[in-house]
mmCIF file of the N, C-alpha and C atoms, coordinates in Angstrom:
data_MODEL
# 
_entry.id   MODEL 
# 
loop_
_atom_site.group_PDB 
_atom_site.id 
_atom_site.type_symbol 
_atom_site.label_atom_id 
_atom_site.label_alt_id 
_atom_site.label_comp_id 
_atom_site.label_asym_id 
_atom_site.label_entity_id 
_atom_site.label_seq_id 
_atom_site.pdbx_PDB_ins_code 
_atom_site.Cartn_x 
_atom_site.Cartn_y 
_atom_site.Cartn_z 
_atom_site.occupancy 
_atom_site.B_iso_or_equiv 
_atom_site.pdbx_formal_charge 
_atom_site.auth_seq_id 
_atom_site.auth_comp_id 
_atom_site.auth_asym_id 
_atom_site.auth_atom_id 
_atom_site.pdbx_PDB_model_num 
ATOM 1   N N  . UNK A 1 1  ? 5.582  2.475   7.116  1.00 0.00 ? 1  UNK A N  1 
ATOM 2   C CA . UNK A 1 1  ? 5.894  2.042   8.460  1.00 0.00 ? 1  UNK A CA 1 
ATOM 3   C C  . UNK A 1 1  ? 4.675  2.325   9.329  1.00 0.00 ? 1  UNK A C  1 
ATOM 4   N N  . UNK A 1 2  ? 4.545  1.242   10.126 1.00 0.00 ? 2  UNK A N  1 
ATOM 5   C CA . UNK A 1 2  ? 3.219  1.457   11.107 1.00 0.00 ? 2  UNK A CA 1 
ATOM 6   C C  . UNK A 1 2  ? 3.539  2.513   12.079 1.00 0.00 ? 2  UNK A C  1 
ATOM 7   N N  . UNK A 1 3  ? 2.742  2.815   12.882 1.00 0.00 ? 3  UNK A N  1 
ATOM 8   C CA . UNK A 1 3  ? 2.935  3.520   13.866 1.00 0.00 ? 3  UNK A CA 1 
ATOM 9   C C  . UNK A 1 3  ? 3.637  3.356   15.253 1.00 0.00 ? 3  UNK A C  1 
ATOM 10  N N  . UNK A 1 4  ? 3.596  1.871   15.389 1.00 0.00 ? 4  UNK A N  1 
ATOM 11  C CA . UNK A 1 4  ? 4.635  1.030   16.127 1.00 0.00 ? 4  UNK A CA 1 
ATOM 12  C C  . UNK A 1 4  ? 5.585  0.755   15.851 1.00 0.00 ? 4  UNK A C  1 
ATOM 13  N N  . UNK A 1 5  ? 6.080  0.690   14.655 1.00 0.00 ? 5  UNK A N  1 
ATOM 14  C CA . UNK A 1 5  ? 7.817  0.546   14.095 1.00 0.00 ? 5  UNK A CA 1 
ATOM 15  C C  . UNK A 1 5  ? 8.319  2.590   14.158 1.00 0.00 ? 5  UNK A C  1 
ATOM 16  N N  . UNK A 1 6  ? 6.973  2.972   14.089 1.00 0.00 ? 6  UNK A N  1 
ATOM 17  C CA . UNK A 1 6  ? 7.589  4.421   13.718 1.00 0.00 ? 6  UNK A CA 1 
ATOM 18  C C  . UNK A 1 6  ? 8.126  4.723   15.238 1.00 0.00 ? 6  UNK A C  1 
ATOM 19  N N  . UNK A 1 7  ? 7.270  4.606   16.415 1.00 0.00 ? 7  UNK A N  1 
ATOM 20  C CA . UNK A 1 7  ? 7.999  4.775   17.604 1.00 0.00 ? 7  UNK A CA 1 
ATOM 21  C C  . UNK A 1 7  ? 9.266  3.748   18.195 1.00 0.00 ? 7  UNK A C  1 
ATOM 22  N N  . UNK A 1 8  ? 9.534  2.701   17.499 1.00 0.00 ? 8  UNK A N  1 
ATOM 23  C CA . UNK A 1 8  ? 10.295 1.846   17.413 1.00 0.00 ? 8  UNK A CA 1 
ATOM 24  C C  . UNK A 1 8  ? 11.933 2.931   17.009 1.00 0.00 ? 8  UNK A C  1 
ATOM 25  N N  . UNK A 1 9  ? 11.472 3.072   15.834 1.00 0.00 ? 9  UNK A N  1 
ATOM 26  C CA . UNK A 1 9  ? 12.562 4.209   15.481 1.00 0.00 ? 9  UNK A CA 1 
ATOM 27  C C  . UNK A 1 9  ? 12.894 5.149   15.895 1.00 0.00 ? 9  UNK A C  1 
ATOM 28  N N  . UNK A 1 10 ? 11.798 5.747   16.562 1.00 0.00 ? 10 UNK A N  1 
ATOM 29  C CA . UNK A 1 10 ? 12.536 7.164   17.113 1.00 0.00 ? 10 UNK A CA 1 
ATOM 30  C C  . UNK A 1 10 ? 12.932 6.489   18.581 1.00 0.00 ? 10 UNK A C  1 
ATOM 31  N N  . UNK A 1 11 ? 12.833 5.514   18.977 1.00 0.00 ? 11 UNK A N  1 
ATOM 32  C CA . UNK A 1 11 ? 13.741 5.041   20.518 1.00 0.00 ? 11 UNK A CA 1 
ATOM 33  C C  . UNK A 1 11 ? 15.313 4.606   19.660 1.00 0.00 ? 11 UNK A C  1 
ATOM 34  N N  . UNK A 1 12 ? 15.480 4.482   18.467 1.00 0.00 ? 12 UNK A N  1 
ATOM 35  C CA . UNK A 1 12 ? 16.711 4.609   18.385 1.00 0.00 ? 12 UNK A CA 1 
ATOM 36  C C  . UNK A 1 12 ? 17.849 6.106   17.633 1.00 0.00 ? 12 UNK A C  1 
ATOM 37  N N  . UNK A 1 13 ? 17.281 7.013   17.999 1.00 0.00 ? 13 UNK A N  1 
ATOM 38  C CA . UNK A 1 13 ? 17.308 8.119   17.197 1.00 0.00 ? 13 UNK A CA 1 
ATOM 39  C C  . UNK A 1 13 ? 18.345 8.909   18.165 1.00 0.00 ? 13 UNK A C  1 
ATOM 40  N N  . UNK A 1 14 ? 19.911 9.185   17.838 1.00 0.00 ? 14 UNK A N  1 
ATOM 41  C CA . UNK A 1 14 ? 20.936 9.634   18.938 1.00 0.00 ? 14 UNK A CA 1 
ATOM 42  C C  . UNK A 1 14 ? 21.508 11.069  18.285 1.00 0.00 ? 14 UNK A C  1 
ATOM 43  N N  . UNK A 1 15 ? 22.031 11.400  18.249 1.00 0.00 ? 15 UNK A N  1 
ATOM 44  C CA . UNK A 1 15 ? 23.181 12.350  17.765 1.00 0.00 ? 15 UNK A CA 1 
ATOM 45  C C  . UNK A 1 15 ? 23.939 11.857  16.265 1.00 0.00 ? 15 UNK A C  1 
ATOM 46  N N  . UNK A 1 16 ? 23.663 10.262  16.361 1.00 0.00 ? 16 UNK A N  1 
ATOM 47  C CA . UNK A 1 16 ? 24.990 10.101  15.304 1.00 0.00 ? 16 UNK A CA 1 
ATOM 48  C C  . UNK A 1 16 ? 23.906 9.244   14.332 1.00 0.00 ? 16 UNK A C  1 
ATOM 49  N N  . UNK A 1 17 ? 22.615 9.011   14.385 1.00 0.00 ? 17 UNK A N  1 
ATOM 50  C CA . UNK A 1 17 ? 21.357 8.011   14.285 1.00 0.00 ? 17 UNK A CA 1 
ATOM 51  C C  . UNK A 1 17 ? 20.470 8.573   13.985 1.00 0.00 ? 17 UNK A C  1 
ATOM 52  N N  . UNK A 1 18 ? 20.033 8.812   12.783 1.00 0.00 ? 18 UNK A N  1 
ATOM 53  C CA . UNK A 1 18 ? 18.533 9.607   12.638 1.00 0.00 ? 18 UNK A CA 1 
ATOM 54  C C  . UNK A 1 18 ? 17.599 8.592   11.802 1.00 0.00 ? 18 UNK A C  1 
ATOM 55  N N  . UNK A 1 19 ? 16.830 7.654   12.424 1.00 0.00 ? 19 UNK A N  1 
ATOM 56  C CA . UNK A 1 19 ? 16.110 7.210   11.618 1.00 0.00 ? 19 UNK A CA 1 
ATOM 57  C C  . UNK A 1 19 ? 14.635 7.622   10.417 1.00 0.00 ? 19 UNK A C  1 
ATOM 58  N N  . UNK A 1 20 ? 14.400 7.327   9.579  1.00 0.00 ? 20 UNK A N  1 
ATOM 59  C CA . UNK A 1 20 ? 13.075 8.161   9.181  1.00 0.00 ? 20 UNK A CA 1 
ATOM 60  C C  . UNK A 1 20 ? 12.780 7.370   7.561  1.00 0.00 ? 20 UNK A C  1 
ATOM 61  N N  . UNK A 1 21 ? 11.346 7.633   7.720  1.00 0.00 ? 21 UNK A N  1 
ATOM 62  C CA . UNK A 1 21 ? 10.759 6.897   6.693  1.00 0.00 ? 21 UNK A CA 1 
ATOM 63  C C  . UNK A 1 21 ? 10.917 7.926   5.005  1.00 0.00 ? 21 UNK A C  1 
ATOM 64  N N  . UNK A 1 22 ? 11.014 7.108   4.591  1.00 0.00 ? 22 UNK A N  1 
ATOM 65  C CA . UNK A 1 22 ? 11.218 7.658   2.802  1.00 0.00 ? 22 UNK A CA 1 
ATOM 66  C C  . UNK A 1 22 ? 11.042 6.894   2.034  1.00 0.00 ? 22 UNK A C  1 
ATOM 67  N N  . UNK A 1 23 ? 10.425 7.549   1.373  1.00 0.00 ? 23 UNK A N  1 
ATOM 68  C CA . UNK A 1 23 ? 9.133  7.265   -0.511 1.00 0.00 ? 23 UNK A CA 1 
ATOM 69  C C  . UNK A 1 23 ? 9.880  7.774   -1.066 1.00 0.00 ? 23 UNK A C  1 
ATOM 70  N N  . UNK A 1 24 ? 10.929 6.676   -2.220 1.00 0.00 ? 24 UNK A N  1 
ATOM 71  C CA . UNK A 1 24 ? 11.745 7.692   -3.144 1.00 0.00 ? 24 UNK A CA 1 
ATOM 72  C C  . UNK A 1 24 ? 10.798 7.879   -4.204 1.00 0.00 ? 24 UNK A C  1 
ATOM 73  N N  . UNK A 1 25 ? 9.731  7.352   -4.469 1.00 0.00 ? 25 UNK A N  1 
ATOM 74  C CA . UNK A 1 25 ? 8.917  7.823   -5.487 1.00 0.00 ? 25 UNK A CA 1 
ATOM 75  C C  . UNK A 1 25 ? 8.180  8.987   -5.522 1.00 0.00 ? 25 UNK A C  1 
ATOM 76  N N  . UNK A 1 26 ? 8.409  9.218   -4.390 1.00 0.00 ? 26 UNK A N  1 
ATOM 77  C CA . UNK A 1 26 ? 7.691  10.899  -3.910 1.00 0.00 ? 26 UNK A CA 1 
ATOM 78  C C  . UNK A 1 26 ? 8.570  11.819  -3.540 1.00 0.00 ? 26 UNK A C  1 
ATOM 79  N N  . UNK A 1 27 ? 8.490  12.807  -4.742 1.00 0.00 ? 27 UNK A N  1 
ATOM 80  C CA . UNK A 1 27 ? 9.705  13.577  -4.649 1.00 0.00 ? 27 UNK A CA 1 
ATOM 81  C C  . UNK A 1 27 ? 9.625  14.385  -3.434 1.00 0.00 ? 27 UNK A C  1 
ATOM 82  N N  . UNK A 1 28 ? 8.168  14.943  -3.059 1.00 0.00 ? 28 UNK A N  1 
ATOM 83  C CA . UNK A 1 28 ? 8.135  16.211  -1.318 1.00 0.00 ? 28 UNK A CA 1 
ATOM 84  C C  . UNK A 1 28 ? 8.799  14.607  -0.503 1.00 0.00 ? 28 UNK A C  1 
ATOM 85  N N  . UNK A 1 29 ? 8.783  13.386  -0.611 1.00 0.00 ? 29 UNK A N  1 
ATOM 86  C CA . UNK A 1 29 ? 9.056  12.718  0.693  1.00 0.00 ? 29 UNK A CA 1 
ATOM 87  C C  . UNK A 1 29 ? 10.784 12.431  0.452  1.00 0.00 ? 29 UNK A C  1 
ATOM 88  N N  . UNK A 1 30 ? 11.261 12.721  -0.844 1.00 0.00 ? 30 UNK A N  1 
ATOM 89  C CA . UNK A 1 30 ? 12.526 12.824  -1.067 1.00 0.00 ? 30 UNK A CA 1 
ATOM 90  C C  . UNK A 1 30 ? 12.912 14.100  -0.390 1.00 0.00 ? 30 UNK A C  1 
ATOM 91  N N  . UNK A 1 31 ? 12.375 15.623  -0.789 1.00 0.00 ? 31 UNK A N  1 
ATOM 92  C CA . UNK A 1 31 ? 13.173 16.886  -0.372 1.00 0.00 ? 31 UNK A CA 1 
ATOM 93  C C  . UNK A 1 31 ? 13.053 16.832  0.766  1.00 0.00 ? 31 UNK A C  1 
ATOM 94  N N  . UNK A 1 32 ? 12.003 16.587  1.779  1.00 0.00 ? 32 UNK A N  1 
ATOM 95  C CA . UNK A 1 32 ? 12.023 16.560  3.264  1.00 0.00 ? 32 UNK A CA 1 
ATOM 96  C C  . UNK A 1 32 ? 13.122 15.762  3.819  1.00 0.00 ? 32 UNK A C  1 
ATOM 97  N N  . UNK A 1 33 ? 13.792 14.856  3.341  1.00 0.00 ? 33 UNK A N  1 
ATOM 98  C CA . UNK A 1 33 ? 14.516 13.528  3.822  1.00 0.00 ? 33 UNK A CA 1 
ATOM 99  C C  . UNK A 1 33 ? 15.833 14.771  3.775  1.00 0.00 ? 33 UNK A C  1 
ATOM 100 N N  . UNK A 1 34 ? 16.132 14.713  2.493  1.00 0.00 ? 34 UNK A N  1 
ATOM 101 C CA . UNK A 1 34 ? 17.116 15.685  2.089  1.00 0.00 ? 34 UNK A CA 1 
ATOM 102 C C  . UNK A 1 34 ? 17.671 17.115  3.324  1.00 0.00 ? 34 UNK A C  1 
ATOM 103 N N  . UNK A 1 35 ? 16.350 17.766  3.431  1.00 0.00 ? 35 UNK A N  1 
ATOM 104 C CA . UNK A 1 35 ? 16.827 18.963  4.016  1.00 0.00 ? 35 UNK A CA 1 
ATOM 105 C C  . UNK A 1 35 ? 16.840 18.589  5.849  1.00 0.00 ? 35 UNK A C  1 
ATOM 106 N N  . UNK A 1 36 ? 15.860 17.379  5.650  1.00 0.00 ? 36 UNK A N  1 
ATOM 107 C CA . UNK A 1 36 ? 16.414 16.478  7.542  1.00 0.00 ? 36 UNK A CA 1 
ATOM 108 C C  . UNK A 1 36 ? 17.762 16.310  7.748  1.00 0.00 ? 36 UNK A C  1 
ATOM 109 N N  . UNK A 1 37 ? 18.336 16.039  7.045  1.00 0.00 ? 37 UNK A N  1 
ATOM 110 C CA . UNK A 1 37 ? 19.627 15.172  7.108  1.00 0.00 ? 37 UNK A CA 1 
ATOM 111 C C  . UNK A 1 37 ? 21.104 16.458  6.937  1.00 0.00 ? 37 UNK A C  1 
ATOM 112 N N  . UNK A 1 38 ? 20.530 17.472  6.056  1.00 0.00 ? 38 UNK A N  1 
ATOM 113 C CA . UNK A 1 38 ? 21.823 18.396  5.232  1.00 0.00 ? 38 UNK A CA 1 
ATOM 114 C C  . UNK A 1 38 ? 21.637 19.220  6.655  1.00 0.00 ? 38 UNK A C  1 
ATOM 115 N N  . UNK A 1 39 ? 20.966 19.982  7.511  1.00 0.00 ? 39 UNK A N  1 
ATOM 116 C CA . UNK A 1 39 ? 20.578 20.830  8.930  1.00 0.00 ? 39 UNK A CA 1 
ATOM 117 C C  . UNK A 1 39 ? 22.020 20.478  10.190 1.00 0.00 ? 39 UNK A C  1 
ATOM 118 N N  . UNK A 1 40 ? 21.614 18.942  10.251 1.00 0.00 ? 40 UNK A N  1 
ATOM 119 C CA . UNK A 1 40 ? 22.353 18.153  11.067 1.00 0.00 ? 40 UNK A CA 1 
ATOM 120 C C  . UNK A 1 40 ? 24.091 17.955  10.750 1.00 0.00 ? 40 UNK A C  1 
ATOM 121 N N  . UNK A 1 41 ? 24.174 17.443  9.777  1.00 0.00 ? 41 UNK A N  1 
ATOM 122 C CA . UNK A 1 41 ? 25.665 17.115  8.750  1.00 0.00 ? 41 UNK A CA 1 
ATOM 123 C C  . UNK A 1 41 ? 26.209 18.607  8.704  1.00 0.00 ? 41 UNK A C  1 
ATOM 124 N N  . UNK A 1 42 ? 25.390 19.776  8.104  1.00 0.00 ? 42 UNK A N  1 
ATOM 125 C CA . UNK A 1 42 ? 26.109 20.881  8.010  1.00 0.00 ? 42 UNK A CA 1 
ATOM 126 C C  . UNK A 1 42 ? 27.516 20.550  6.686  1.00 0.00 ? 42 UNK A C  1 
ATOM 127 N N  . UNK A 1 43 ? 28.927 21.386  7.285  1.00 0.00 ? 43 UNK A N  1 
ATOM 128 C CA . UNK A 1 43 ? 29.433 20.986  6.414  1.00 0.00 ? 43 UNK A CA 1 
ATOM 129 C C  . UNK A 1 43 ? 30.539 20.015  6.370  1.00 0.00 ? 43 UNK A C  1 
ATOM 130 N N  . UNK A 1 44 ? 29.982 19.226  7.270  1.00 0.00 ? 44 UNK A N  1 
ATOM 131 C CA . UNK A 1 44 ? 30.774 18.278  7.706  1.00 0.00 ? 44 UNK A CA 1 
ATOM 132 C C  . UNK A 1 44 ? 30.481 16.833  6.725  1.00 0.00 ? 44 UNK A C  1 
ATOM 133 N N  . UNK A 1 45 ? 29.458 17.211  6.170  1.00 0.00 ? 45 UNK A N  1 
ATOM 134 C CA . UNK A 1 45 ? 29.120 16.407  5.284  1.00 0.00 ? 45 UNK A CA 1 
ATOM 135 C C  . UNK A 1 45 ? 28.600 14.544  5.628  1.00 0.00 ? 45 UNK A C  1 
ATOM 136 N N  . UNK A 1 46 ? 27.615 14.574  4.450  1.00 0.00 ? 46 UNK A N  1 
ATOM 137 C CA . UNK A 1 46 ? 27.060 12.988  5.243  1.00 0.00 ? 46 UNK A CA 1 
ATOM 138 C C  . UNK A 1 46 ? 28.071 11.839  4.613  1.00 0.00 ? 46 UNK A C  1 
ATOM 139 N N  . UNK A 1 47 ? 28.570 10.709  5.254  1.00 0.00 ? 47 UNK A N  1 
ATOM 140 C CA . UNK A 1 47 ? 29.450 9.787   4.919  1.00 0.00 ? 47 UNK A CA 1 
ATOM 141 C C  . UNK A 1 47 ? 28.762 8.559   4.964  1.00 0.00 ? 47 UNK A C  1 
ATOM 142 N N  . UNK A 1 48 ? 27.687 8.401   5.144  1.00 0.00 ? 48 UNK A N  1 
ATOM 143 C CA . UNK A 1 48 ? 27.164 7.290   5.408  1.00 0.00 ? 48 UNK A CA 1 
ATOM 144 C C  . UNK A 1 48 ? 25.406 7.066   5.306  1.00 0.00 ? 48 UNK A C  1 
ATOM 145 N N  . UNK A 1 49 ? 24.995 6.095   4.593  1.00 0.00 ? 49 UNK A N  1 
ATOM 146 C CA . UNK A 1 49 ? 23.428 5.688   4.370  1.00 0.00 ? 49 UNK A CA 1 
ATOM 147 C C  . UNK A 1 49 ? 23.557 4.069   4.739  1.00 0.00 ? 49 UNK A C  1 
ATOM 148 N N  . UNK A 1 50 ? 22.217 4.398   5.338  1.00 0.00 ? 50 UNK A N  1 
ATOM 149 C CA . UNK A 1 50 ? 21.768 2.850   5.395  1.00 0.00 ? 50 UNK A CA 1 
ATOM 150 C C  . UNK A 1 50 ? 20.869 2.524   4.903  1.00 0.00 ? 50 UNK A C  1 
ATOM 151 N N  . UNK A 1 51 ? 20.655 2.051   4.129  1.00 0.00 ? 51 UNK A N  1 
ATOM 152 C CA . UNK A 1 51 ? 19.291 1.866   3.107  1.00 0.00 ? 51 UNK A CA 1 
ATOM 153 C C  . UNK A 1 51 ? 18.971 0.650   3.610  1.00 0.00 ? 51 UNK A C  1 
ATOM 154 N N  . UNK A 1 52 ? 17.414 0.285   4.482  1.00 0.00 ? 52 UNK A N  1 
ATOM 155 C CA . UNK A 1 52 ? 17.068 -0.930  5.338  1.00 0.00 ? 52 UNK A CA 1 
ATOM 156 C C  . UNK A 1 52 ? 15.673 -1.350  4.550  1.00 0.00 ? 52 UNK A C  1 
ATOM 157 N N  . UNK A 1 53 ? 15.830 -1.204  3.157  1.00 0.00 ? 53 UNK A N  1 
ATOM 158 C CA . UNK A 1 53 ? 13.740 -0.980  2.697  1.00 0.00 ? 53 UNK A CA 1 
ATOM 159 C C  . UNK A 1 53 ? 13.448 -2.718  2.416  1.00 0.00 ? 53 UNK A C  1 
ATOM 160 N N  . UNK A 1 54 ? 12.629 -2.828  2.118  1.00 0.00 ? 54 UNK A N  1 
ATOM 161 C CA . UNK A 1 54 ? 12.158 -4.172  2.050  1.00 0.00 ? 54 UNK A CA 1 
ATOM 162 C C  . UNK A 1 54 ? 10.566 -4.462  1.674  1.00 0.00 ? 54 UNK A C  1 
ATOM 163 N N  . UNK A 1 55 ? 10.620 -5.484  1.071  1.00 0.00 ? 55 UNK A N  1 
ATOM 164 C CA . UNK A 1 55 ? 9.151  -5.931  1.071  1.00 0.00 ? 55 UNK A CA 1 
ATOM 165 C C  . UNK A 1 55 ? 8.408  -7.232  1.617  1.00 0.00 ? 55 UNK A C  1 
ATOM 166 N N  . UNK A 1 56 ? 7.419  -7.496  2.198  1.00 0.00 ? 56 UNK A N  1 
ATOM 167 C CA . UNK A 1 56 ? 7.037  -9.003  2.771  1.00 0.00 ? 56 UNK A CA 1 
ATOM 168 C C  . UNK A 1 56 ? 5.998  -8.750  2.397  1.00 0.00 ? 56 UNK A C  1 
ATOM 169 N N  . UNK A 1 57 ? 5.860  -10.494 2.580  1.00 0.00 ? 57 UNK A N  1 
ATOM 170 C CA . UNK A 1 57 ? 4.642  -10.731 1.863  1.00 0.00 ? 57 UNK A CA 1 
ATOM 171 C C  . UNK A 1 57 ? 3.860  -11.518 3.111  1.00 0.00 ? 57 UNK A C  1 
ATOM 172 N N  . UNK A 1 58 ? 2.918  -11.624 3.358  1.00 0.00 ? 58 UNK A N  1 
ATOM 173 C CA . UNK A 1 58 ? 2.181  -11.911 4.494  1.00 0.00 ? 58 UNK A CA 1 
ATOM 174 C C  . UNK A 1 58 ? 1.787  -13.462 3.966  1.00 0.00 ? 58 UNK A C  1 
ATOM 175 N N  . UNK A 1 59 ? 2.552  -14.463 4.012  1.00 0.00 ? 59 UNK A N  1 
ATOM 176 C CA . UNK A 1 59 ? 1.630  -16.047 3.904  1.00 0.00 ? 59 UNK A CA 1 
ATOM 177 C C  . UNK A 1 59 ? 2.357  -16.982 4.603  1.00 0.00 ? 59 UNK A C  1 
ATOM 178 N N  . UNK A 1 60 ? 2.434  -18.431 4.682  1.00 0.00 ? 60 UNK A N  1 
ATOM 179 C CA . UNK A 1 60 ? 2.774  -18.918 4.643  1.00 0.00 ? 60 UNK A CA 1 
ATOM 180 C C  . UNK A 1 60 ? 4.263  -19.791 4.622  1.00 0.00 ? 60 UNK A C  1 
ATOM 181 N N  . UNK A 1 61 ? 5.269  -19.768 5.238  1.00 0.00 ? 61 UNK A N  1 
ATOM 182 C CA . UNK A 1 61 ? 6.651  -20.018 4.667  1.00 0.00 ? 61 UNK A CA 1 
ATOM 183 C C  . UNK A 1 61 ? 6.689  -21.280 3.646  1.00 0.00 ? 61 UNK A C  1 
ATOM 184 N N  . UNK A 1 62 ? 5.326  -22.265 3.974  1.00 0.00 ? 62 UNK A N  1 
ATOM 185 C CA . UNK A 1 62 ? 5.127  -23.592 2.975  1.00 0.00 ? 62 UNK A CA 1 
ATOM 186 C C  . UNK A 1 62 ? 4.825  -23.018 1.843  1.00 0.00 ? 62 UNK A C  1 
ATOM 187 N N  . UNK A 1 63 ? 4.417  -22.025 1.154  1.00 0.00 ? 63 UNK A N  1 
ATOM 188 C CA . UNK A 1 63 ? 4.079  -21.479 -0.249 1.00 0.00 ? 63 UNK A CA 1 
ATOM 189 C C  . UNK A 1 63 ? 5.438  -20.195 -0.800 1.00 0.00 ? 63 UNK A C  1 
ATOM 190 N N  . UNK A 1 64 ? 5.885  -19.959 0.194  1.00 0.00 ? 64 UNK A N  1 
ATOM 191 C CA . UNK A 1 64 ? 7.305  -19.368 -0.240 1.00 0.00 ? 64 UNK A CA 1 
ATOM 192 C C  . UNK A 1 64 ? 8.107  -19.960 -0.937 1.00 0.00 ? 64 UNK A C  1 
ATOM 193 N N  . UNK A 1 65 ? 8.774  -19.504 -2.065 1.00 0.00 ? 65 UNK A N  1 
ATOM 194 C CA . UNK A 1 65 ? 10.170 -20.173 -2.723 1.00 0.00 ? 65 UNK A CA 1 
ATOM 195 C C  . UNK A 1 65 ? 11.351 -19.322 -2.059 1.00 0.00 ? 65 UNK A C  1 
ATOM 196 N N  . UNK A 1 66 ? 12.409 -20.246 -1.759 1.00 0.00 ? 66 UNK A N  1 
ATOM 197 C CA . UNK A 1 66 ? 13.724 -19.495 -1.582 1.00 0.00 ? 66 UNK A CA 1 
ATOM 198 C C  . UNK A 1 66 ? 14.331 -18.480 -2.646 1.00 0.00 ? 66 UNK A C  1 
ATOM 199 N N  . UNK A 1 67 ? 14.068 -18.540 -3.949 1.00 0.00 ? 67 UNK A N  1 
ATOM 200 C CA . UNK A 1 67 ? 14.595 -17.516 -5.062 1.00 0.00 ? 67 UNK A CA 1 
ATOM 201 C C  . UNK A 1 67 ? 13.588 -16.744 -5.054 1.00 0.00 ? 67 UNK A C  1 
# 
């Protein structure tokens, strides 16, 4: 995430909303995510993920295929 989507995110960041970037291929960017999230929840426990990841590709929509 750029540095402009990153402040993007934290303007939506509430009490019930914690946005934040994560590399599941990197396990320190996995345990940090982990111990962000377990602090807050406590033992009330987390009920909910939103998994928003994605990839683009920077060209053209005329050289894109729909599949």
């Amino acid at each position: 995430m750029q540095s402009r989507g990153r402040g993007a995110a934290a303007g939506v960041a509430t009490g019930r909303l914690t946005p934040m970037v994560l590399d599941v291929t990197d396990r320190k960017s996995v345990q940090a995510a982990v111990h962000k999230v377990a602090e807050p929840v406590g033992e009330a426990g987390l009920w909910g993920l939103v998994n928003n990841a994605g990839i683009a590709v920077k060209a053209p929509w005329s050289v894109c295929r729909r599949s």
